[in-house]
C-alpha positions in Angstrom: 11.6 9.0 -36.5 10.0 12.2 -36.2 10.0 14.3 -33.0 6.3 13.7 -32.3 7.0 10.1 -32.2 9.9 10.4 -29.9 8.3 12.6 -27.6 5.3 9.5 -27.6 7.9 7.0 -26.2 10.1 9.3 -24.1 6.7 9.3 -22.0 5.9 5.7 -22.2 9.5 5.2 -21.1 8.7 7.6 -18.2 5.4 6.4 -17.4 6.6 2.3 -17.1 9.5 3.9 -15.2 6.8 5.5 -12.3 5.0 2.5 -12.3 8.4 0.3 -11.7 9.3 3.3 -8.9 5.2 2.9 -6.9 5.6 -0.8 -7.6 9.0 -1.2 -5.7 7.9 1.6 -2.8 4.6 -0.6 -2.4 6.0 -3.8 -2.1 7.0 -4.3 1.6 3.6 -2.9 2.5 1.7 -5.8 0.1 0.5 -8.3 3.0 -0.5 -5.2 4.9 -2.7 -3.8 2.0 -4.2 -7.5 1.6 -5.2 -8.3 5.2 -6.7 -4.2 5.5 -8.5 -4.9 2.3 -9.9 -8.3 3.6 -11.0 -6.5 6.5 -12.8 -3.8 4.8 -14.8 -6.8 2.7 -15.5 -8.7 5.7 -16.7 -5.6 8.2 -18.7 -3.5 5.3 -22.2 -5.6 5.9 -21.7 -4.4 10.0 -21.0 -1.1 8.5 -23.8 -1.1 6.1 -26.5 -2.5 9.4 -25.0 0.5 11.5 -25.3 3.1 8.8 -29.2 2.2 9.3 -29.5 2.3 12.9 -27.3 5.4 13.4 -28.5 8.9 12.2 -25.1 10.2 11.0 -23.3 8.6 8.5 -19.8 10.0 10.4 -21.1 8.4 14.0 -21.6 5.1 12.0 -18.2 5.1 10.5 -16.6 6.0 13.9 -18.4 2.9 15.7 -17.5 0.9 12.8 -13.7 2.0 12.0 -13.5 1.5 16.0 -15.0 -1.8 16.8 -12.9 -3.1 13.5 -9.9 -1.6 15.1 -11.0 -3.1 18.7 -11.9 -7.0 17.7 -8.8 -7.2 15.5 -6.8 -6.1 18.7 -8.3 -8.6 21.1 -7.8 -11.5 18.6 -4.3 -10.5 18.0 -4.2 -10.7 21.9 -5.9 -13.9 22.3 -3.9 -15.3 19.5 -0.2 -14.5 21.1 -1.6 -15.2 24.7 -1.4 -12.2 26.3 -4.8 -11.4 26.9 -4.0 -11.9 30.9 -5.4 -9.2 33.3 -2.6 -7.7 34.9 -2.1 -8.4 38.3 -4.2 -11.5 38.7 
């Protein structure tokens, strides 16, 4: 083999090897990734209404990225049962 070729693999080997390393790193964060991505799907056609009724693309995205962030809070309330008033 000539050192051109070696060179050729010595970066494959590399490159698989980075791939393995993000792979591993992003692994524990997987059902994390999933359910933001799932969100993302199911919020873009509020998104998409709001970027029409809003001037400013930025004010949209703030309601948007806020009220996602707000509902998904109160229904992880609601489902654990601890969406009681305090002091009542």
């Amino acid at each position: 083999m000539n050192a051109h070729v070696m060179r050729i693999l010595l970066i494959c080997v590399a490159t698989a090897f980075g791939f393995y390393l993000c792979y591993r790193l992003a692994f524990p964060f997987m059902s994390s990734l999933t359910a933001a991505l799932v969100l993302s799907i199911m919020l873009l056609p509020m998104h998409r209404k709001l970027e029409g009724l809003a001037r400013h693309a930025n004010l949209a995205a703030s309601i948007s990225g806020n009220g996602g962030a707000l509902g998904v809070s109160f229904f992880w309330m609601e489902l654990r049962g601890q969406s009681q008033v305090a002091g009542s």
